[in-house]
N, C-alpha and C positions, 0 to 999 in steps of 0.2 A: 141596688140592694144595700138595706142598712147592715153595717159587722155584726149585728144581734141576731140575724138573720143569717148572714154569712157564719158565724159560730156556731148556730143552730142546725143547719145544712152538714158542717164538715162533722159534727158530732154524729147527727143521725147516720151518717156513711161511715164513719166510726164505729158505730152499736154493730150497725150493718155487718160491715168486713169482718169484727171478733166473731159475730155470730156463725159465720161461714167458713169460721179458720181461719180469716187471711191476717193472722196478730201481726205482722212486719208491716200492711197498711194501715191496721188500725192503728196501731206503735205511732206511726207516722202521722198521720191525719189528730193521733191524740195532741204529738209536739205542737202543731198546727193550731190545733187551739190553744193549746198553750201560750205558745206563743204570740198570737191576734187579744187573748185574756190580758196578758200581761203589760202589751204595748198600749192597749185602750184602756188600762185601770180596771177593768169589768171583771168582778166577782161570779162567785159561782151562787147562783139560786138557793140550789139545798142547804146550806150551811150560810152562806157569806162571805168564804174562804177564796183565797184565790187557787187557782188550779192546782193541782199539786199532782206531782207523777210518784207510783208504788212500787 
């Protein structure tokens, strides 16, 4: 599995878990990508930005 793939997977389980309540795993799964964003250079689609936590 390529990381664009792998980033894509932990996002979609991400969307997932907020949707269901479980904000402390999506919390988690969010750093996750963050962090996988940050160490491969890879940008975010919608903008161009790199990840950024709110």
């Amino acid at each position: 599995m390529q990381i664009r793939e792998v980033i894509a997977q932990l996002e979609k389980e991400m969307y997932i878990a907020a949707k269901n309540l479980q904000f402390e795993r999506a919390a988690r799964l969010r750093d996750k990508v963050k962090e996988l964003k940050d160490a491969h250079n890879i940008k975010n689609k919608e903008n161009g930005t790199s990840f950024k936590n709110h």
